[in-house]
N, C-alpha and C positions, 0 to 999 in steps of 0.2 A: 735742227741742231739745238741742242741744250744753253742756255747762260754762258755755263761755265766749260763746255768745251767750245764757245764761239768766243769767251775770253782768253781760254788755254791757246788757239789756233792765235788768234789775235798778237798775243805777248808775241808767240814763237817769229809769225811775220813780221811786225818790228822789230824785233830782236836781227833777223837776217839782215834788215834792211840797216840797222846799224854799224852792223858787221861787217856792210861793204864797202864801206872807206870811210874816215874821217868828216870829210867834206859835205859827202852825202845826209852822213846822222846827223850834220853842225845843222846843216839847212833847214829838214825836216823836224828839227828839234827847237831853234832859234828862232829860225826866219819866218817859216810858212805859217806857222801858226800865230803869228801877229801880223800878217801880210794881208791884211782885208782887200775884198773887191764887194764894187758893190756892181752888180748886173742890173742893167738895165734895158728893156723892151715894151713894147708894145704887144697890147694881144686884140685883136676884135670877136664882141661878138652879138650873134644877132638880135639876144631878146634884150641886149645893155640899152636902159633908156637913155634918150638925148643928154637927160641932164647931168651921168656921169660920163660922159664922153672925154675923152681927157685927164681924168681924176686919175690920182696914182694909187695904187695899194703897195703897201713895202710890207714885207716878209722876215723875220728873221728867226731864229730855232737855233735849240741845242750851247744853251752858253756853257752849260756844265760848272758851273761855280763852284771854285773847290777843288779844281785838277785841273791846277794849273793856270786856274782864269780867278780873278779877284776881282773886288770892287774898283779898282783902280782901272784894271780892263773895263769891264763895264762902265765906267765914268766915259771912257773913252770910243765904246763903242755907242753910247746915248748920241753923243756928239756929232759920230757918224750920220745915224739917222736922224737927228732932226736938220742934219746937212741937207735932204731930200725933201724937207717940206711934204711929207706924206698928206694923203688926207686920210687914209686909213690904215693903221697901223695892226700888224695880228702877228703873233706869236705862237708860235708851232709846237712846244713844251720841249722839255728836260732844263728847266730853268738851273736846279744844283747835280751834281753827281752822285755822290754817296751819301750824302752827311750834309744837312746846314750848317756850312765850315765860315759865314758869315753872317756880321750882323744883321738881322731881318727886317728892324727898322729901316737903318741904311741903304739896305737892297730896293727895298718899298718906295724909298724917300728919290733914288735914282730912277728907277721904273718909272714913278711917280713926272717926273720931268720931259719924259718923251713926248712931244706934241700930236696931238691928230686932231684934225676940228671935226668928222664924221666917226671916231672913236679907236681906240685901242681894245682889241680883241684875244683871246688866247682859248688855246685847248692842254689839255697835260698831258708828260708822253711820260714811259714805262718807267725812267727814270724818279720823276714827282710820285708817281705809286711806291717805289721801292723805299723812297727814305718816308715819308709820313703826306695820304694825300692833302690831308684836315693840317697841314701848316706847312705845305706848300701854297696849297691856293689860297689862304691869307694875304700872303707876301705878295703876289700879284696883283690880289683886288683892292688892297694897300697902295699898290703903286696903278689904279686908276685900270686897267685891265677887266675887262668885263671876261670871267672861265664860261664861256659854252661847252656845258656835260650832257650832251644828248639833246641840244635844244637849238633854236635858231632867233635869230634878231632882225626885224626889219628899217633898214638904216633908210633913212630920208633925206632927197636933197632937193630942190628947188621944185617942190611939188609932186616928186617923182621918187620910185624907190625901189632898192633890190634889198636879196634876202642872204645874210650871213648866217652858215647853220658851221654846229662844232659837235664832232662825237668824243667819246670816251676812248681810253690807247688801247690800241686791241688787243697787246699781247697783257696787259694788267688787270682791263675790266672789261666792261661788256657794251662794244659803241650798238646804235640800236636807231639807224637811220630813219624806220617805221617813226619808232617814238620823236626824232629828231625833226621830222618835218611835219611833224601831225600840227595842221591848222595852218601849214602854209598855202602859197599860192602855186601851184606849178606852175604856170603861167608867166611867172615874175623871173630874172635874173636869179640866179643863187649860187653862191660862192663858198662850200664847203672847206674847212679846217679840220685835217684828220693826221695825229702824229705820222702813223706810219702809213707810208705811201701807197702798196698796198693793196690797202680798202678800200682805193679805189674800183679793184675790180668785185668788189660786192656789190656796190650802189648802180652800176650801168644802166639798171633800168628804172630809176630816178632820173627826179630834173635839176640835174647840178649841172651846171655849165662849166667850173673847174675847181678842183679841189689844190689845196695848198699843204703841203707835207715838208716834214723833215725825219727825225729819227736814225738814216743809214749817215748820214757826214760827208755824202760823197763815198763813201769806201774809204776817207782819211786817206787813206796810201796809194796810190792810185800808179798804173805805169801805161806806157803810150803802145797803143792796137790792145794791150791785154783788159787795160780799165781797172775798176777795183779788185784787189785781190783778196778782199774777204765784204761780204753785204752782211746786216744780221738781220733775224727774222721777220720775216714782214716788212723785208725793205729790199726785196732781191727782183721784183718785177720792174720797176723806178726806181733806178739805185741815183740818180741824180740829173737836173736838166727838165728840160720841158716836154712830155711826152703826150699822144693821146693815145685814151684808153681801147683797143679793138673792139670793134662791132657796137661803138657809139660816139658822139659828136663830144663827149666830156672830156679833156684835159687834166693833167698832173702835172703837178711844178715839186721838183722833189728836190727842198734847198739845199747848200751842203754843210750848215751850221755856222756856227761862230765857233766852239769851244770843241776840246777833246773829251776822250773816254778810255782806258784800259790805258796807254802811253799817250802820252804828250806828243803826240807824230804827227804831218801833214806832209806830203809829199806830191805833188803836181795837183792838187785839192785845197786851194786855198779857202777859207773861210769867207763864208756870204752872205750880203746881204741882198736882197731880192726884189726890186722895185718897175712894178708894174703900171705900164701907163692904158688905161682902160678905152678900148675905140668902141664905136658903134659901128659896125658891121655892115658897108654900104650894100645897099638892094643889088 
């Protein structure tokens, strides 16, 4: 499906969904979309060294700035996560929507405030390609964010270390996992960041132990036994949740955003944030 007929479909679905009472639009329009949850679980696994045993990783994606989310929201959504005490913070891309509809110092100087003592990480999704990538990824590395574009970082904690790698958004350039882990360890823990969720079924026969996605929103609109009623490209295999990949041990975490796209709508899809408590994986 093209762009612009999975924003043509898009409109028409909200649009119905307004159309069906009052109450329904006020919610989906008002309420759900400043109704944060943040999720929180555990996950184990077996190559995680001792030393991050308990560490958290928080997740957040898709603020969309610009539609309908402002700096004020983001003030407030900063808040959130340093509620959490992360220790390692990563960001899943589509930081504005259309247009740098805010100040980018400002944006920078908020970003900039989000705490992690083992770092702040990000990848860009198709949205950061669409408006300008060369100033989008300023404004993030402004606010202390380190962009992994096809490349990986080895984080260190009490002697011991795993491996954060981040590709390129699939549907805008060209992620390139080869390039992405060249000089890593297989052997080591590693925690992939890839917009759209996916690509995870490219990498399978890599050594990712769980990749971290956003991009689809949940499906924004969602209804109960049917689920999303509309995914878009490269986000219809993980449309949301925690899933593993067939025919290998790697996982996908596919967030459902902070912010909107195409309408201002949320409907049984509340906006998330994603805070993972990291086990070692008993013998």
């Amino acid at each position: 499906m093209s762009r612009r007929k999975f924003l043509k479909k898009g409109a028409a679905l909200a649009g119905a969904l307004l159309a069906s009472g009052g109450l329904t639009g006020s919610y989906a329009g008002f309420i759900e979309p400043r109704w944060y949850e943040v999720t929180r679980f555990p996950l184990s696994f077996a190559r995680l060294p001792n030393a991050f045993h308990g560490l958290k990783v928080l997740q957040f994606s898709d603020t969309h700035i610009g539609h309908f989310f402002n700096l004020a929201d983001l003030e407030q959504l900063v808040t959130l996560i340093n509620a959490e005490k992360a220790d390692i913070i990563t960001f899943t891309g589509d930081l504005f929507d259309a247009a740098i509809t805010e100040d980018s110092a400002l944006t920078s100087k908020l970003l900039a405030s989000i705490e992690a003592p083992l770092g702040k990480w990000a990848v860009l999704g198709n949205h950061d390609k669409w408006i300008d990538i060369n100033y989008t990824l300023p404004i993030l590395e402004d606010g202390g964010f380190r962009t992994l574009q096809n490349a990986y970082q080895t984080i260190t904690y009490k002697s011991q270390s795993i491996q954060l790698a981040g590709v390129k958004d699939r549907l805008t350039a060209k992620p390139d996992i080869v390039t992405t882990l060249s000089g890593s360890n297989p052997q080591m823990f590693t925690l992939l960041l890839s917009h759209c969720p996916d690509y995870a079924n490219e990498v399978t026969g890599y050594p990712i132990d769980l990749q971290l996605s956003g991009h689809t929103h949940g499906g924004q609109i969602r209804l109960p036994v049917a689920g999303a009623l509309l995914t878009p490209p490269q986000g219809r295999h993980y449309v949301v949740g925690l899933n593993q990949v067939p025919n290998s041990s790697m996982l996908v975490y596919t967030n459902r955003g902070i912010g909107t796209t195409t309408l201002p709508l949320r409907f049984l899809c509340r906006p998330e944030i994603t805070v993972i408590t990291l086990e070692r994986q008993k013998p």
